[in-house]
N, C-alpha and C positions, 0 to 999 in steps of 0.2 A: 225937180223930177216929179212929173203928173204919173199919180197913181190912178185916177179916174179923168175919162176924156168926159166932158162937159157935154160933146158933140153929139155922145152917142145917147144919155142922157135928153136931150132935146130932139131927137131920135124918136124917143119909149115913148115920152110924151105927146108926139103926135098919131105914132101909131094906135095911142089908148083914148086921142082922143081928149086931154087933157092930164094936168099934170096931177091928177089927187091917183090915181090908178100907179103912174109910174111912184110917185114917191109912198103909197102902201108898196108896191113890189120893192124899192129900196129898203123900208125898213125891216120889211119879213128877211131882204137878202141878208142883212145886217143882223140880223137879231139872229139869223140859223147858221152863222157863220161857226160859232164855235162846234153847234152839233154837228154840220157836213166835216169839217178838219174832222174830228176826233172819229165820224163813221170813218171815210177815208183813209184814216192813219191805221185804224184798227183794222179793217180791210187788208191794206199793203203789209202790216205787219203780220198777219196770218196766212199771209198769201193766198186770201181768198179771192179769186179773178175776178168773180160775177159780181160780188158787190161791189171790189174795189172799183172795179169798170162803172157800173152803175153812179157811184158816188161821184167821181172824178168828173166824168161825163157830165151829170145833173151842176157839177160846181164849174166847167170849164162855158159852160151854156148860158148861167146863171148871171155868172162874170161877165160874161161879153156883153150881154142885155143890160150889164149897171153901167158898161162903161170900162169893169175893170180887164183891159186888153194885156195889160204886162201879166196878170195872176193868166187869164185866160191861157196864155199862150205856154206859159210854166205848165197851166193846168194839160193843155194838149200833152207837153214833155213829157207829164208824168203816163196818163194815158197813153200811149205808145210806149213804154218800159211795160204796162202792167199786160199790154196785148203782144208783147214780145215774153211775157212771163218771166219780168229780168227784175225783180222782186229787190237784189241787191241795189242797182240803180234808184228803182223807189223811192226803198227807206233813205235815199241821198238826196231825193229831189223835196220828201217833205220839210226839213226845216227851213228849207227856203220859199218853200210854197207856204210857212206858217206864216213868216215873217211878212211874206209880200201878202196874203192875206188880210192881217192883223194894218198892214199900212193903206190898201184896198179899204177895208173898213172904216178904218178911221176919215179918211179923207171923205167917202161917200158921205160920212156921216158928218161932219164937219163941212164940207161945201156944199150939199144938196138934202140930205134930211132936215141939218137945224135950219139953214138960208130957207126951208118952204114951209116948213112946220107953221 
């Protein structure tokens, strides 16, 4: 199971132009992975709309530009509970949006940060 498509990846890098641009944007994406989860989480758990939407939004966007299409699309999920104001559903969709993040990351960073570094 690809957690990162390779395609979209090769993608970044032409639209940047070369690949030192796209792999700074993979590592920034990596290295802010745990603050966007924990804004996000904190967000849906206080049922704050605006920033939950903000945060959500910025990490379903963010995701699609490294590649990571399965978190992406979980990420849309959540983002449509939180413009539905179904807060309940939410807090259901984050642990699995942690997990597929956490596996989003790993792999970005194991097939395309360390392979360019």
């Amino acid at each position: 199971m690809r957690w990162v498509e390779p395609d979209i990846l090769a993608e970044l890098e032409e639209e940047l132009d070369g690949p030192e641009l796209a792999l700074g944007f993979a590592r920034d994406y990596a290295s802010l992975w745990d603050q966007r989860f924990s804004r996000l989480s904190a967000a849906v758990h206080t049922e704050d709309r605006p920033v939950a939407l903000d945060a959500v939004i910025s990490l379903r966007i963010a995701s699609a530009m490294v590649g990571g299409i399965r978190l992406s699309v979980l990420a849309q999920a959540l983002e449509d509970a939180i413009r539905r104001s179904d807060f309940v559903q939410g807090q259901a969709l984050l642990a699995t949006l942690a997990e597929h993040g956490f596996r989003t990351v790993s792999e970005l960073h194991a097939n395309y940060i360390l392979k360019n570094d």
